[in-house]
Phi, psi and omega in degrees: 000137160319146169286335163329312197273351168292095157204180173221192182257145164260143165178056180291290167227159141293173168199116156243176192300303188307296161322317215264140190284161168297312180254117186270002146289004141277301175285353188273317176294321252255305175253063184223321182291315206276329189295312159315306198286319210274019187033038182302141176280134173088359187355337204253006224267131140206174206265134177252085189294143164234222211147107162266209197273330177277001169094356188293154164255164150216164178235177163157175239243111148235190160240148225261116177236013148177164163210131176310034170288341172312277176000295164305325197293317202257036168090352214242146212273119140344101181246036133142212203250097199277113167223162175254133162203192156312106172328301177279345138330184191293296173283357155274335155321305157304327143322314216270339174278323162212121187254074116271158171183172190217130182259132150249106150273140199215091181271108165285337151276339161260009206020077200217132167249192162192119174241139165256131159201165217177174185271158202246160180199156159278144195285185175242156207311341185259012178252288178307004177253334176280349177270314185319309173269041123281018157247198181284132183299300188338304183296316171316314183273319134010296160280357190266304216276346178237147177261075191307161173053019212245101220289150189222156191298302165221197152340267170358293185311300167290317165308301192307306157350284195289335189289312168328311177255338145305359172274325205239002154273164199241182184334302208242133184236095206279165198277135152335158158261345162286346210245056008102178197243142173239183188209111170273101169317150169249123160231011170217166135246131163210136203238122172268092154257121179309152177206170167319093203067060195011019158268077210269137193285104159223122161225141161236162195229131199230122042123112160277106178311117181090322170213159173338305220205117167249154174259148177229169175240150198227152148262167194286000000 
């Protein structure tokens, strides 16, 4: 088969204006619970766009570790989308230059996207030192032991690493000071149901004049 020749019909669902939350951290929960329940692998898996100084973009896969819908429960304005990484990678590199990015979630099975973007910021030292210690020491050491985005000969180096720090680290294990949670702010949304004869439902929703959130309808 061609590659040409790959596609399918979508018609799973709709998404209307009527249908659709007021608010798009409530409707980003409504199908992030449906992408959960419908036990999709990774639900949290998205895609993270940057921009280096010179303006080239890259994207790649991290995962989505909290977003602030609590926030809206306790009366309080929503302030975005949380994931961990290196500082010093490529893409905290790139951050530290221009802190805007755009997130993609892709449920493919639900036939569904959802894109975000927004201004990017670090979370503060004590929400990163409290996620940090809720993973696995393996993973702690991990973040001790690679010089992410850092070109290396082989293998070795890192094995050598982790084998090292795990003798000299002790039980507890404290956070890189490179290492950390960022947090992408929204001033945009847009939520993708695949539809029929590819006129597929995208509304979006963006920072108003005058009110919270105004909602749009895109043509597919």
């Amino acid at each position: 088969m061609k590659i040409a020749d790959l596609r399918r019909s979508y018609g799973r669902d709709v998404l209307t204006e009527e249908r659709a939350a007021i608010d798009p951290f409530i409707q980003f929960d409504q199908w992030f619970k449906a992408a959960l329940e419908a036990g999709l692998p990774e639900p949290n898996a998205m895609t993270l766009a940057t921009v280096s100084a010179a303006g080239r973009p890259s994207s790649r896969i991290v995962l989505l570790k909290h977003f602030d819908l609590d926030h809206i429960a306790a009366g309080a304005s929503a302030r975005g989308f949380v994931w961990f990484t290196n500082y010093e990678s490529r893409k905290g590199m790139e951050l530290a230059v221009h802190p805007h990015a755009a997130l993609q979630f892709h449920w493919i099975e639900l036939e569904r996207q959802v894109r975000i973007e927004g201004e990017v910021e670090k979370i503060t030292p004590a929400e990163s030192d409290a996620y940090f210690a809720s993973r696995p020491r393996d993973s702690q050491i991990g973040a001790w032991a690679s010089p992410q985005s850092r070109t290396i000969p082989n293998r070795i180096p890192l094995e050598d690493a982790k084998a090292r720090l795990e003798q000299t680290l002790g039980a507890t294990v404290s956070r890189p000071p490179y290492w950390g949670g960022y947090r992408l702010v929204p001033d945009y949304f847009e939520f993708w149901q695949g539809r029929a004869s590819r006129l597929h439902d995208r509304l979006v929703y963006r920072i108003g004049a005058g009110t919270p959130w105004e909602m749009l309808r895109l043509a597919p």
